[in-house]
C-alpha positions in Angstrom: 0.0 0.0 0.0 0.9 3.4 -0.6 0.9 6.8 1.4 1.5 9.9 1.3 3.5 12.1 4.1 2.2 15.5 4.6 2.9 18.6 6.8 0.4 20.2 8.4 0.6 22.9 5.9 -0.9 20.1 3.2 2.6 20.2 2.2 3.7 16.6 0.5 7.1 15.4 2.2 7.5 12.0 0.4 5.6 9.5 -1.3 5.9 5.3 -0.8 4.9 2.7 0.8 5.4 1.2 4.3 6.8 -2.4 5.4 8.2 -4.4 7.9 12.0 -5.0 8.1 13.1 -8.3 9.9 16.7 -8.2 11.3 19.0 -11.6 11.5 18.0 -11.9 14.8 14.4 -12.2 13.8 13.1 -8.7 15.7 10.4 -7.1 13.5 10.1 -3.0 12.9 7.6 -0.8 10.5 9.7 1.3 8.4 8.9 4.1 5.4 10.9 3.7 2.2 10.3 7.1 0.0 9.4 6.8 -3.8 12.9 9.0 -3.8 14.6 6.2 -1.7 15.2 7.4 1.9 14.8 4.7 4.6 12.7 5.6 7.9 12.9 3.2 11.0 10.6 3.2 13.0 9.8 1.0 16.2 9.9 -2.7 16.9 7.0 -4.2 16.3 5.6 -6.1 19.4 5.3 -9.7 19.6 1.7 -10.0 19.5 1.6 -8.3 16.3 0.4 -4.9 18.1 2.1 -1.6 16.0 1.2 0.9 18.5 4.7 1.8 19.6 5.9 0.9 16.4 3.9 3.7 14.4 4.8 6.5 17.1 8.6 6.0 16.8 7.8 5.7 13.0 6.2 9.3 13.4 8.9 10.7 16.0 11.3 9.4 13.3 9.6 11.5 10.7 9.8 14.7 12.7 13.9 13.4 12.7 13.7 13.6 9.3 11.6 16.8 8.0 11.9 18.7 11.3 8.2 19.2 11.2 5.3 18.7 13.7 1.6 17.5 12.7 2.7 15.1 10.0 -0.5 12.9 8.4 0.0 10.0 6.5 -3.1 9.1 3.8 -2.9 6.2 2.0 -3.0 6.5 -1.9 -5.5 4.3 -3.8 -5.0 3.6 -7.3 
């Protein structure tokens, strides 16, 4: 699926899609991969399959990025 990241403002940040990244050891964690190629990590994903703290160190690690509060994400239908 794809989304779009926008500021507050309505301003689009990046475009692409999200998915989950598995490490060697097996740990899980949602991440943001931009149509333009930048990489977001965001939080380990819990064992029970619950993305709660995943999604808000996904969205503190978009305010990392852009430096910009009030970030949506919309998902993109095609």
């Amino acid at each position: 699926m794809r989304f779009t990241i926008s500021s507050g403002s309505g301003q689009t940040l990046a475009i692409g899609q999200l998915f989950i990244q598995t490490s060697e050891t097996g740990g899980q964690k949602l991440c943001f991969r931009s149509d333009h190629g930048t990489l977001i990590e965001g939080g380990a994903i819990a064992p029970d399959g619950d993305l709660t703290d995943a999604g808000q160190e996904l969205y503190r690690q978009f305010f990392v990025a852009w430096g910009v509060m009030g970030i949506t994400m919309s998902s993109q239908s095609r």
